[in-house]
N, C-alpha and C positions, 0 to 999 in steps of 0.2 A: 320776844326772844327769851332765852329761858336762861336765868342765870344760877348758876352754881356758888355755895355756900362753899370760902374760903377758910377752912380747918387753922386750927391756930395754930398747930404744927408747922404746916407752910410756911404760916408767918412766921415762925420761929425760925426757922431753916431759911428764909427770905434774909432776915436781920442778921444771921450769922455767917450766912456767904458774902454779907455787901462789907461787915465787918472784917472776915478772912480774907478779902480780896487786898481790903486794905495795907495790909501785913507785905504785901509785894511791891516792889519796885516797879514805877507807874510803867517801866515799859516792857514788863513781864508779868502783869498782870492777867489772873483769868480774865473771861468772862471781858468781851470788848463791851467799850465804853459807847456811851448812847450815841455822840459822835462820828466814832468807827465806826457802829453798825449802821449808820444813816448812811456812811459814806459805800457801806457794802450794799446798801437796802435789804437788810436784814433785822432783824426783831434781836435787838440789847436787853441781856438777860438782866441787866439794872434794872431798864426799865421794868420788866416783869416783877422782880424782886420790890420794887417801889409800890408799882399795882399791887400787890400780894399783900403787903403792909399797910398800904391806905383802904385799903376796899374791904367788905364785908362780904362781895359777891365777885362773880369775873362773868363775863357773854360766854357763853356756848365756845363762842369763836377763841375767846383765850385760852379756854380751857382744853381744846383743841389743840391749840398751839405747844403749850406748856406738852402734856401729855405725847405729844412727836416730839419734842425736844428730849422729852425724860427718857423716851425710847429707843431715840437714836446714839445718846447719850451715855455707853456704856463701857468707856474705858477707864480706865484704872489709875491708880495716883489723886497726887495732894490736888493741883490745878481740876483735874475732872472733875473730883469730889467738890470743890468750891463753886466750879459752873452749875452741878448738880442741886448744890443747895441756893443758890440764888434764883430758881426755878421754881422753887418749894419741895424740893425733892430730898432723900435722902438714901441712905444705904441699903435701906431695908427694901428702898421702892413703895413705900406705905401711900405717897402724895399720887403717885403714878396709875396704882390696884383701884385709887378714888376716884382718879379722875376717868378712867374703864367703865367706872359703873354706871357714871355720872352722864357720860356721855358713848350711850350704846353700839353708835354707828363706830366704833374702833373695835 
């Protein structure tokens, strides 16, 4: 399986959403907690953010994942922007053009 080189920006953008998230009151918090999303059966943008920070590399399949997220992902405001970078994403879209090229079938 073919895995993709996670940019250190990501990680940057990772460590700053999991940081900004914190700044909220737990029950208005972005970005549901690993928890919640288990209990949704949905993929916790923590978790991602944790992967993105410990990992050198992510499967095809994350990289996937992240990359539908960042895409679907396009509203506005403080919370968006915080899910956005817990994802390894950011304003510019820079995390998102990489993971496109990275992974051609999108």
């Amino acid at each position: 399986m073919k895995r993709i080189r996670v940019p250190e920006y990501a990680v940057r953008n990772a460590r700053k959403g999991l940081e900004q998230r914190k700044q909220y009151p737990e029950s208005k918090r972005p970005v549901l907690s690993v928890k919640e999303a288990n209990e949704k059966d949905i993929h916790s943008g923590v978790t991602t953010a944790r992967t993105l920070i410990a990992n050198d590399y992510i499967s095809r399949e994350m990289a996937e994942r992240i990359y539908d997220y960042l895409n679907r992902n396009q509203a506005d405001g403080e919370r968006s922007l915080v899910a956005r970078l817990v994802w390894g994403g950011e304003e510019s879209r820079r995390f998102q053009k990489y993971l496109k090229r990275k992974v051609p079938t999108r």
